[in-house]
N, CA, C and O atoms as a DFTB+ gen file, in Angstrom:
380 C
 N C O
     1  1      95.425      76.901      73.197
     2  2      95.274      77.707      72.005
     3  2      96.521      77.609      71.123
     4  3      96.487      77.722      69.897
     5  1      97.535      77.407      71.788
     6  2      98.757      77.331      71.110
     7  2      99.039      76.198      69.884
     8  3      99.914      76.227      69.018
     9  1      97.889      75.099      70.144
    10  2      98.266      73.721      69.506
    11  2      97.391      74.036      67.859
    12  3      97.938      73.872      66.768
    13  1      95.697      74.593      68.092
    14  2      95.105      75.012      67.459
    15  2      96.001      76.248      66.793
    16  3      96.076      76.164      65.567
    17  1      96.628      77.273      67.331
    18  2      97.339      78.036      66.078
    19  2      98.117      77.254      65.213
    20  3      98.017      77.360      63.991
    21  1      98.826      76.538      65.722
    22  2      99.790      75.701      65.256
    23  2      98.875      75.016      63.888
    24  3      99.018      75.375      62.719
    25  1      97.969      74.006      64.352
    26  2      97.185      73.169      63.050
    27  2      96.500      74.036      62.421
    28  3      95.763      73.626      61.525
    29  1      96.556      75.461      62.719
    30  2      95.396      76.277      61.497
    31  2      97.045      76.761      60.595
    32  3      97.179      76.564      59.387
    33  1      98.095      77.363      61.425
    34  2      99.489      77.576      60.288
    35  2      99.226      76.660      59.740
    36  3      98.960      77.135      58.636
    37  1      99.054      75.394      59.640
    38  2      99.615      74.427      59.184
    39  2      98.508      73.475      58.211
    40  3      98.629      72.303      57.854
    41  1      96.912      74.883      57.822
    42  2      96.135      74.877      57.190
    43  2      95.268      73.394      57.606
    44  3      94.527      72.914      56.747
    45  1      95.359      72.942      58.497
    46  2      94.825      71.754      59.000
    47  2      93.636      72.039      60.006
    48  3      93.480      71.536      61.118
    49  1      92.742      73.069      59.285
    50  2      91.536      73.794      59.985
    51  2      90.452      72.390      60.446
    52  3      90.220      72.356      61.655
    53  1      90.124      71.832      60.029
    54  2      89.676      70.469      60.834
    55  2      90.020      70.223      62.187
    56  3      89.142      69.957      63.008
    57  1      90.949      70.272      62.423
    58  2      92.076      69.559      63.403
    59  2      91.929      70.597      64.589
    60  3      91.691      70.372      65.775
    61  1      92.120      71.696      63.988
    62  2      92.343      73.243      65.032
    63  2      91.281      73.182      65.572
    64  3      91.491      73.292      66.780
    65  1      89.857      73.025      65.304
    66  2      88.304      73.257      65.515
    67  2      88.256      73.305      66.953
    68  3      87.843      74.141      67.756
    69  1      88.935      71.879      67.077
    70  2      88.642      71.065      68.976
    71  2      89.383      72.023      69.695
    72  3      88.650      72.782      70.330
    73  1      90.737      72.272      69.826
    74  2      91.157      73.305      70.426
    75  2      90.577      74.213      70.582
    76  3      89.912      74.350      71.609
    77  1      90.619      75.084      69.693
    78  2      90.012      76.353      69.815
    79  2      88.685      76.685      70.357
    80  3      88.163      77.624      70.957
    81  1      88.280      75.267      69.794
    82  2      86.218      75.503      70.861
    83  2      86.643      75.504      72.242
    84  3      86.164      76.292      73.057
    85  1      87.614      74.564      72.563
    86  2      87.345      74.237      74.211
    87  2      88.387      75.721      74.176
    88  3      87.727      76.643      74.655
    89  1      89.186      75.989      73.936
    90  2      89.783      77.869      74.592
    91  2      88.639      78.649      74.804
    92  3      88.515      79.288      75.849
    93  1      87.424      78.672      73.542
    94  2      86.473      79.433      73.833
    95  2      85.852      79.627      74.695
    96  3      85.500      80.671      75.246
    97  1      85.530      77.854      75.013
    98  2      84.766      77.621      76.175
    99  2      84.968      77.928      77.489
   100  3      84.234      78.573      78.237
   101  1      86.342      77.257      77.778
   102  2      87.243      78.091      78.820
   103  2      87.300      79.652      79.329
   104  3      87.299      79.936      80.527
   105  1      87.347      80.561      78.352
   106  2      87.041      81.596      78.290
   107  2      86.132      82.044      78.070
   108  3      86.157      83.275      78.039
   109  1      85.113      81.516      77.854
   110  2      83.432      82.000      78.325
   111  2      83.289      81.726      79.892
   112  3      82.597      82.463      80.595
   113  1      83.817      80.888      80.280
   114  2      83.722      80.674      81.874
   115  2      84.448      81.571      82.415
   116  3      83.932      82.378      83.188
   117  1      85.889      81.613      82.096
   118  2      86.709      82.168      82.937
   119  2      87.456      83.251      82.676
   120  3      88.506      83.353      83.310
   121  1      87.105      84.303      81.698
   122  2      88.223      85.099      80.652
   123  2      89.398      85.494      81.273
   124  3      89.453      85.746      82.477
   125  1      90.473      85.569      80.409
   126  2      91.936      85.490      80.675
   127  2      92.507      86.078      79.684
   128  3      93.392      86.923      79.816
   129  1      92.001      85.642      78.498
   130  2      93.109      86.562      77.310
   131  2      92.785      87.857      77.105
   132  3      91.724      88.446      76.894
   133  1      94.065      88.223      77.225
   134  2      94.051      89.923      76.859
   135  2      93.704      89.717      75.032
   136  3      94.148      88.864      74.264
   137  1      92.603      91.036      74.724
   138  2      91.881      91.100      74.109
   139  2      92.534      90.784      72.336
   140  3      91.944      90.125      71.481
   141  1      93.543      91.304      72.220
   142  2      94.318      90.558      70.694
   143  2      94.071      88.959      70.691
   144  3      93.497      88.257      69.858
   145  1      94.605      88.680      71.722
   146  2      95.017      87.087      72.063
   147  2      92.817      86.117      72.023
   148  3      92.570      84.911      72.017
   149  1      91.823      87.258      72.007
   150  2      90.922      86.682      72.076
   151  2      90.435      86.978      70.370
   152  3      90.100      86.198      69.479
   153  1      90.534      88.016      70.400
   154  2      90.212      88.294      68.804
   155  2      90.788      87.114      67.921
   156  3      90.024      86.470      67.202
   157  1      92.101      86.844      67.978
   158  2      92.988      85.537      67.469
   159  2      91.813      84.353      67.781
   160  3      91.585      83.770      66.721
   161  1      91.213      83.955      68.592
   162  2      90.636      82.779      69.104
   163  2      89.529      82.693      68.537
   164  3      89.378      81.775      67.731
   165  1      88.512      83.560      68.775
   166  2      87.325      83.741      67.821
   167  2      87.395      84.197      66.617
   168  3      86.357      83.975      65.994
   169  1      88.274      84.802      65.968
   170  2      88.562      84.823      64.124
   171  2      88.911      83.455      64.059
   172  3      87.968      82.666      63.988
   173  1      89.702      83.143      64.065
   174  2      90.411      81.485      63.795
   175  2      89.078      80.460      63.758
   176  3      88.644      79.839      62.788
   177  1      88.638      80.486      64.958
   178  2      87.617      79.633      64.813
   179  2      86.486      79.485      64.010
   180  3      86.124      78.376      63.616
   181  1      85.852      80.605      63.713
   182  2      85.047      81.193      63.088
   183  2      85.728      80.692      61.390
   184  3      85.054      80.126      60.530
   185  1      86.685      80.947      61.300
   186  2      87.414      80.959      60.031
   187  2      87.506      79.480      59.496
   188  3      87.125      78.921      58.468
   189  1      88.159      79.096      60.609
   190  2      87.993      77.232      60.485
   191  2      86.758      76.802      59.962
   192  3      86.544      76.240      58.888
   193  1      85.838      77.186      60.997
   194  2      84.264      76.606      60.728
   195  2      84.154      76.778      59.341
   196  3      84.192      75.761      58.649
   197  1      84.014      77.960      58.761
   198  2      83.754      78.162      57.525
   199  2      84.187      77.153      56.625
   200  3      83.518      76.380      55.940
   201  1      85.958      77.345      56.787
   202  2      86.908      76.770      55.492
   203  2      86.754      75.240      55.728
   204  3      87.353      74.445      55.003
   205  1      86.306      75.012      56.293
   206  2      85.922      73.290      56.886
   207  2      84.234      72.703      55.957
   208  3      83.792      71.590      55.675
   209  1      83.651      74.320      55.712
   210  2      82.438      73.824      55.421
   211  2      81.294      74.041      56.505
   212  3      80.253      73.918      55.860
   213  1      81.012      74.267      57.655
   214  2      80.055      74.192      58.630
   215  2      79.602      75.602      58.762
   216  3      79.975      76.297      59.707
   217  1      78.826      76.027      57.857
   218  2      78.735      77.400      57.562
   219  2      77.880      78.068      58.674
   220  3      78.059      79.241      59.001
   221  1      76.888      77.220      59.271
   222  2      75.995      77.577      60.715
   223  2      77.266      77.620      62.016
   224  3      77.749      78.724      62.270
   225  1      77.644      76.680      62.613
   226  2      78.315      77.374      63.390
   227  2      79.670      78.370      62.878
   228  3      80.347      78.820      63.802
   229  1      80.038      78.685      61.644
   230  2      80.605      79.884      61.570
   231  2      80.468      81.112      61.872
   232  3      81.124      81.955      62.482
   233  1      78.934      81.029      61.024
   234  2      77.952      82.294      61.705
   235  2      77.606      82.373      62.854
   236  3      77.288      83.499      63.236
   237  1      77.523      81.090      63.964
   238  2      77.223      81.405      64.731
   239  2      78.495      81.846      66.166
   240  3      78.581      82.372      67.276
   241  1      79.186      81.234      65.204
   242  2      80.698      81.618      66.298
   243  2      80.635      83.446      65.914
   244  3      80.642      84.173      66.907
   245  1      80.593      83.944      64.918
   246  2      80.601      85.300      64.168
   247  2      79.485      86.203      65.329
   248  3      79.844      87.142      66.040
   249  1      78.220      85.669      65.272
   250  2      77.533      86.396      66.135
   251  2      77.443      86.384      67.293
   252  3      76.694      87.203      67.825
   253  1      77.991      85.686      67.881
   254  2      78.554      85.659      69.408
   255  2      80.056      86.603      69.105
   256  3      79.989      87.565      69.871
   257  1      80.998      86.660      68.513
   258  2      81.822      87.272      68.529
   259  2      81.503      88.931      68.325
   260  3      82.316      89.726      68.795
   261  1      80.355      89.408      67.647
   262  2      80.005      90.449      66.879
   263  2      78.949      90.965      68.703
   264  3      78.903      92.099      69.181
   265  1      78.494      90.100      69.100
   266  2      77.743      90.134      70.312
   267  2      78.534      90.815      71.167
   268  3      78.019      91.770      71.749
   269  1      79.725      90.536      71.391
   270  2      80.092      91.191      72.470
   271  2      81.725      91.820      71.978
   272  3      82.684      91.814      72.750
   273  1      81.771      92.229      70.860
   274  2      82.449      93.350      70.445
   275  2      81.977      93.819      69.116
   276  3      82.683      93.503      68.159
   277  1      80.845      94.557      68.877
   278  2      80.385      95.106      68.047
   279  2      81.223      95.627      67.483
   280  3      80.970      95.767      66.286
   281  1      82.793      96.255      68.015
   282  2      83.264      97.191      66.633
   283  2      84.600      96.719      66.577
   284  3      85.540      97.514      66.552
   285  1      84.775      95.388      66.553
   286  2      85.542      94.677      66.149
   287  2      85.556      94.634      64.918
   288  3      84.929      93.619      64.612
   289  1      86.221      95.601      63.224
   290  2      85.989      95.449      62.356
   291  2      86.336      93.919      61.529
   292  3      85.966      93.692      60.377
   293  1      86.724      93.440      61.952
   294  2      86.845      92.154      61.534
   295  2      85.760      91.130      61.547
   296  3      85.474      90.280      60.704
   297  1      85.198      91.424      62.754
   298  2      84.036      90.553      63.110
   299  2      82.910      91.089      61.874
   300  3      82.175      90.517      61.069
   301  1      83.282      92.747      62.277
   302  2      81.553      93.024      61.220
   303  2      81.938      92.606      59.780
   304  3      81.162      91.846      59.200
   305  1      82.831      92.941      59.272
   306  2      83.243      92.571      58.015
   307  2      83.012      90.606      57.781
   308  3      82.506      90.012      56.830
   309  1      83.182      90.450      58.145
   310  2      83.181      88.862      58.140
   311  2      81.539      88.788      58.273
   312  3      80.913      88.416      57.281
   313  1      80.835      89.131      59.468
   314  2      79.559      88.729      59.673
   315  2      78.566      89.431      58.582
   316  3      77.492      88.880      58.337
   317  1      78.895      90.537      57.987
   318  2      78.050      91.221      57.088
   319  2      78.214      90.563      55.709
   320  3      77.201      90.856      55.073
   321  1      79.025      89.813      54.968
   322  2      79.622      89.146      54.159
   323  2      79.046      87.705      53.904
   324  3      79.057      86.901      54.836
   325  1      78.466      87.296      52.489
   326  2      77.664      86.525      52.166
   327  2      78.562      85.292      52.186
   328  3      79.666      85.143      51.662
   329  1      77.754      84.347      52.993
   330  2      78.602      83.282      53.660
   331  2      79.046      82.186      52.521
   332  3      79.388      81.165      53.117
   333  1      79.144      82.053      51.372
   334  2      79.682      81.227      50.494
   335  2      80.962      82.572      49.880
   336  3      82.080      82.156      49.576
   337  1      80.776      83.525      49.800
   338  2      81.645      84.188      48.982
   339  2      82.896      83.745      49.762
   340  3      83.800      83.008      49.367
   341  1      82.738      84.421      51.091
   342  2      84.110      84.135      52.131
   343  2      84.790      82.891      52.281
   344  3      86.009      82.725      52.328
   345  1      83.617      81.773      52.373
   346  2      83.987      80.337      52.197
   347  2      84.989      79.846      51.236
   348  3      86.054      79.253      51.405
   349  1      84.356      80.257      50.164
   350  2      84.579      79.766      48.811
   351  2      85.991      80.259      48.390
   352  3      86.418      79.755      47.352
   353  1      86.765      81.137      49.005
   354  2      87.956      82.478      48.879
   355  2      89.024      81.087      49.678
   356  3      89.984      80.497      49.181
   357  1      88.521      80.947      50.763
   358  2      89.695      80.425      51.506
   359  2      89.146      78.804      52.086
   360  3      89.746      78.190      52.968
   361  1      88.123      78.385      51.513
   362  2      88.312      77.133      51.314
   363  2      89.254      76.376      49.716
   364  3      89.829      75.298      49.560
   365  1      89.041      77.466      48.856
   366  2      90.434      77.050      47.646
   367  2      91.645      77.453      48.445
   368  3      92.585      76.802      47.990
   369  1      91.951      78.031      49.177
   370  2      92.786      78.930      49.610
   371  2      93.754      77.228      50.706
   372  3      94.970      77.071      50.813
   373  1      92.917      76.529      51.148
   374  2      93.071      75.616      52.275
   375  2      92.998      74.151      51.863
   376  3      93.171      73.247      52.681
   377  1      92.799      73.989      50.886
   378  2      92.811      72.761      49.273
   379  2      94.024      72.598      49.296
   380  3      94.567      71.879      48.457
């Protein structure tokens, strides 16, 4: 996860994607991160997807995230939020 924070600082959300899926994945098997450190993993990713363009698995990283922390306000805010507006904010944002 550390390499993926690194290439999303470094606005290189493409790059971060691979990391961060396989942390996910990892941690769908095996959970380990204390809960900040997971919130970080699934926002990021989710965020990537978007600012990358892949607006289905954004949402769908979003509703798996929203799945199993419903009051994660970040998650709902993001998932309730019309998926080009958010895009469109921080894909200029990542240009």
């Amino acid at each position: 996860m550390e390499q993926a924070s690194r290439l999303s600082l470094q606005h290189d959300y493409k790059d971060a994607i691979g990391p961060y899926s396989k942390a996910l994945e990892l941690e769908k098997v095996n959970p380990k991160l204390e809960k900040p450190f997971w919130y970080v993993l699934v926002d990021n990713l989710g965020m990537s997807y978007g600012i990358t363009g892949d607006l289905q698995t954004a949402k769908e990283t979003f509703d798996y995230c929203v799945s199993k922390d419903p009051t994660y306000p970040s998650f709902i805010t993001i998932w309730r939020a019309p998926m080009p507006k958010w895009t469109t904010r921080y894909r200029r944002a990542a240009i």
